[in-house]
C-alpha positions as CSV (number, residue, x, y, z in Angstrom):
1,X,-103.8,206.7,-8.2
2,X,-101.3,205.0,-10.6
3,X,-98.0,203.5,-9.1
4,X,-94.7,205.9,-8.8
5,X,-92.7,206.3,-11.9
6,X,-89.3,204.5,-12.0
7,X,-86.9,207.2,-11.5
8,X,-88.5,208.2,-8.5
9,X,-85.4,208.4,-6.2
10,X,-86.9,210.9,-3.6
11,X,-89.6,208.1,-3.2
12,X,-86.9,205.1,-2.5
13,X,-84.8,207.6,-0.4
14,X,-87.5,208.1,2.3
15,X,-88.3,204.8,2.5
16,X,-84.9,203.8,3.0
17,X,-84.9,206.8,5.9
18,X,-88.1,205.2,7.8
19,X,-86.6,201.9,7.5
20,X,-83.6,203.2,9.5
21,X,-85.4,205.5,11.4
22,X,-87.6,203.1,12.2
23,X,-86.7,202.1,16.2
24,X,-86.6,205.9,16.8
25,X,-89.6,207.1,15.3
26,X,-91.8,204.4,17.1
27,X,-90.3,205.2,20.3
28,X,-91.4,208.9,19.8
29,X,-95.0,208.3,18.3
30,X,-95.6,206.1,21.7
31,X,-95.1,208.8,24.1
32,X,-97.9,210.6,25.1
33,X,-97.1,214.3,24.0
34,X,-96.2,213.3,20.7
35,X,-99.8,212.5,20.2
36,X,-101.0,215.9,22.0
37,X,-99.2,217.8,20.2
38,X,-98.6,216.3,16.7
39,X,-102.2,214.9,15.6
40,X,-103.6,218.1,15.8
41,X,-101.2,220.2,14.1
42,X,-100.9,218.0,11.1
43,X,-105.1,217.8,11.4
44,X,-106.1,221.5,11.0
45,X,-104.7,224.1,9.1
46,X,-104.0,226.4,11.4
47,X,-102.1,223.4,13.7
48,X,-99.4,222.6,10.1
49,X,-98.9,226.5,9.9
50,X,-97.7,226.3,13.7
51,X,-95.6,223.2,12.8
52,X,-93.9,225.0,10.3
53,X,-93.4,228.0,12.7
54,X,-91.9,225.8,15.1
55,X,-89.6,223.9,12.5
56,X,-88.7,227.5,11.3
57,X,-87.5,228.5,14.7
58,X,-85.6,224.8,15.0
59,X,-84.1,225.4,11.6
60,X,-82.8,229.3,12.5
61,X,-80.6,227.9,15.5
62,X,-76.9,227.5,14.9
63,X,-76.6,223.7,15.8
64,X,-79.1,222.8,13.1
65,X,-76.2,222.6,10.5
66,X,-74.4,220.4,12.9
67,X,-77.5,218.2,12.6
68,X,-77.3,218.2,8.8
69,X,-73.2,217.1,9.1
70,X,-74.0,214.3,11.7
71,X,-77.3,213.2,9.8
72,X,-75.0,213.4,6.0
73,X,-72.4,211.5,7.5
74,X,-75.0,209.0,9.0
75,X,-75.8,209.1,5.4
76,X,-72.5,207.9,3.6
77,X,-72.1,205.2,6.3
78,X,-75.3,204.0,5.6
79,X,-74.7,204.4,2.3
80,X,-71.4,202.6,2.0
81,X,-73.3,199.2,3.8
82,X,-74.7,196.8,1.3
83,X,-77.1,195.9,3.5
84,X,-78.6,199.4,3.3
85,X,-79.1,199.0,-0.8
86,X,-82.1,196.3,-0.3
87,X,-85.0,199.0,-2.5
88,X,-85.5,198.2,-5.7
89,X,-84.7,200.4,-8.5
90,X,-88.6,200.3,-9.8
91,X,-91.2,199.4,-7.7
92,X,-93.0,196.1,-7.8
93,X,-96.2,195.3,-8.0
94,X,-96.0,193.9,-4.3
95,X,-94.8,197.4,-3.1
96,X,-97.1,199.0,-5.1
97,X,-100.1,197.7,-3.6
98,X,-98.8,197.0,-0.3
99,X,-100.8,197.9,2.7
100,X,-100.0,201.5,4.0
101,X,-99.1,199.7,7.4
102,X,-96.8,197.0,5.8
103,X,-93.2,197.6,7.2
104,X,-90.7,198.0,4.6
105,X,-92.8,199.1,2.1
106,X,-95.0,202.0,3.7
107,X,-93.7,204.9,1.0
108,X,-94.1,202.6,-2.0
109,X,-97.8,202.1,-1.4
110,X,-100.0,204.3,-3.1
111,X,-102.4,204.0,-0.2
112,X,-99.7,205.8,2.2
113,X,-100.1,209.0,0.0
114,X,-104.3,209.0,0.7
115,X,-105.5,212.0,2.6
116,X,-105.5,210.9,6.8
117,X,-108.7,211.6,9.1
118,X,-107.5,213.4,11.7
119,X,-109.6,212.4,15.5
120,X,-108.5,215.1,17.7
121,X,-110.3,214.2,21.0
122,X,-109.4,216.4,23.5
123,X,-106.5,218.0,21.9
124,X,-108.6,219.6,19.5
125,X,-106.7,223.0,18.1
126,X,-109.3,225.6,18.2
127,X,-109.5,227.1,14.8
128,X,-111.3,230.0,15.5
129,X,-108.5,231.6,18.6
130,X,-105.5,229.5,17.7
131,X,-105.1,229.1,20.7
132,X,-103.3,225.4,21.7
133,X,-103.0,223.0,24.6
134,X,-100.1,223.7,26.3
135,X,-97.6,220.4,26.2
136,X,-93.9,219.9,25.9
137,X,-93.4,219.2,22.8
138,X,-89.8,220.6,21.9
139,X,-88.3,216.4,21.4
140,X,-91.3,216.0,18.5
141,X,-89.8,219.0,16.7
142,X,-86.2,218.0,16.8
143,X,-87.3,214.4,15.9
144,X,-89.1,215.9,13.0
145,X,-86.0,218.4,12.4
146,X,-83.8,215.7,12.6
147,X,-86.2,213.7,10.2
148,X,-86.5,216.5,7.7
149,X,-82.1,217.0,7.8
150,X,-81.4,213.4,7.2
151,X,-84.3,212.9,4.0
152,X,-82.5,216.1,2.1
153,X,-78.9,215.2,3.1
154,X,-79.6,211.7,1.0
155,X,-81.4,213.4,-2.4
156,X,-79.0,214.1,-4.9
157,X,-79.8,218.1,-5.1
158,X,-77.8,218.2,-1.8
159,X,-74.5,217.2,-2.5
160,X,-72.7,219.7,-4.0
161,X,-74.8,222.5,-0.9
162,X,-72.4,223.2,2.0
163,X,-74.4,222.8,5.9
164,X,-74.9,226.3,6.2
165,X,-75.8,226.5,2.7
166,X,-78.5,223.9,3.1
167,X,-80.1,224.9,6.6
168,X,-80.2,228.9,4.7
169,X,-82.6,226.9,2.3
170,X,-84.5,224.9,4.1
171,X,-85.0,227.5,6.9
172,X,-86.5,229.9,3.2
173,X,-88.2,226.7,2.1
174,X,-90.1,226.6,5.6
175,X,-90.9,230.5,4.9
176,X,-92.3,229.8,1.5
177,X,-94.1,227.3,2.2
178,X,-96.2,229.5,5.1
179,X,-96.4,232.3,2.4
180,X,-98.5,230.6,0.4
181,X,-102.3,229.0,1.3
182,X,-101.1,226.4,4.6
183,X,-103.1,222.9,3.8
184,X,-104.0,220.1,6.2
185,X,-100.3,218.9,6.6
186,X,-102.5,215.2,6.1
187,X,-104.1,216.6,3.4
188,X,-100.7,216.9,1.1
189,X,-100.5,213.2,0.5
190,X,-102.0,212.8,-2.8
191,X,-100.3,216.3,-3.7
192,X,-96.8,214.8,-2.8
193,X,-97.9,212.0,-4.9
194,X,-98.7,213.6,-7.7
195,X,-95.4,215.5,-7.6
196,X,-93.4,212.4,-7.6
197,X,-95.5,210.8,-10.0
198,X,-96.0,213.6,-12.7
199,X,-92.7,216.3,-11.5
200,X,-96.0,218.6,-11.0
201,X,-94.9,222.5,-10.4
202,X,-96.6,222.3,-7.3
203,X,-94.0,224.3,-5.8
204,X,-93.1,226.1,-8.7
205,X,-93.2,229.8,-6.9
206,X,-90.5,228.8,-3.7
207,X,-86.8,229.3,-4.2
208,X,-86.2,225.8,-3.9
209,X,-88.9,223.3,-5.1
210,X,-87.0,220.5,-4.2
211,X,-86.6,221.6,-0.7
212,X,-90.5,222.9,-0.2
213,X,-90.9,219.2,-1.3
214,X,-88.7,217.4,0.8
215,X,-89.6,219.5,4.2
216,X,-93.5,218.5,3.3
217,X,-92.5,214.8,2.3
218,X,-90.7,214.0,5.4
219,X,-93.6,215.6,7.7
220,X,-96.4,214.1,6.2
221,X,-94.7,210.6,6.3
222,X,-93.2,210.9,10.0
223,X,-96.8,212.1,11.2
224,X,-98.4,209.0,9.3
225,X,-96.5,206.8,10.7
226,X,-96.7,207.8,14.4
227,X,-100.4,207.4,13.6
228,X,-100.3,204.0,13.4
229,X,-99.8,203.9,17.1
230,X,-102.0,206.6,18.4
């Protein structure tokens, strides 16, 4: 893979979001449902199609647009810190061959983007009934929601999109996304690269590309790094 192009602000953006979500993010990975739950339904097929459904279900209730206020005006605070403007504009050759594991740099790496084993154990998702182990697991999806709010609230696309506007799209996005052929959620790595490094039409045929993009970006990056500590 070559390194990400230099106008690659959705890039920058999420790694600025797992720097601050950091503290939060590792707290969830470590408990023990997020692993039961999480690894294998961003492992199979069948498991990132039920991760969408659930999202889907997150996204239709009427407090996810307060979510996207709280998490856009978490945003401009953020934003308004100059301690918060420490990413470089282009990527340097340190980032860009940083180690997928290396704190502050995770997104930039190219390695980050590489298709993830999945080791399922005894939470294996069995593809041929669908059926799941049965675990709470309602926290990982607002996490993730809450994840997925605050990523689109700080790309440019968003800003001129009202609350309701924005959860109406991503809640389509979500629908989209599950018309279509459902990959490996750790399988869209090098896809999501690709995008950011080529503006591939990947996702061309949803209503909004940007937001198909985002929703998979944000997934596949907060369920690689709660790997790290599984």
């Amino acid at each position: 893979m070559d390194g990400f192009g230099e106008a690659d602000v959705e890039t920058y953006e999420l790694q600025k979001l797992l720097d601050r979500k950091r503290d939060e993010l590792e707290e969830l990975a470590q408990r023990p449902e997020t692993k039961s739950w999480l690894e294998p339904c961003a492992s199979s097929e069948k498991g990132t199609d039920k991760l969408l459904q659930e999202l889907e279900l997150r996204v239709e209730r009427e407090d996810f647009a307060d979510v996207i206020i709280k998490e856009r005006r978490l945003q401009e605070t953020s934003s308004s810190s100059p301690s918060t403007d420490t990413i470089p504009k282009t990527p340097t050759a340190a980032a860009t061959t940083a180690s997928p594991c290396l704190s502050g740099s995770e997104v930039l790496s190219p390695d980050w983007w590489e298709p993830v084993s999945g080791h399922l154990g005894d939470s294996t998702v069995e593809e041929d009934t669908g059926e799941y182990i049965v675990v709470e697991h309602s926290d990982v999806v607002d996490a993730l929601a809450s994840f997925l709010a605050a990523y689109i609230v700080a790309l440019p696309e968003s800003r001129s999109m009202e609350p309701k506007q924005l959860q109406k799209a991503v809640r389509q996005s979500l629908k989209d996304i599950r018309k279509g052929k459902v990959r490996r959620l750790f399988d869209w790595g090098k896809t999501l690269y690709r995008v950011a490094a080529m503006t591939s039409g990947a996702f061309a045929a949803c209503s909004n590309p940007w937001i198909a993009d985002a929703i998979l970006r944000s997934l596949f990056t907060a369920a690689r790094f709660a790997r790290n500590f599984w």
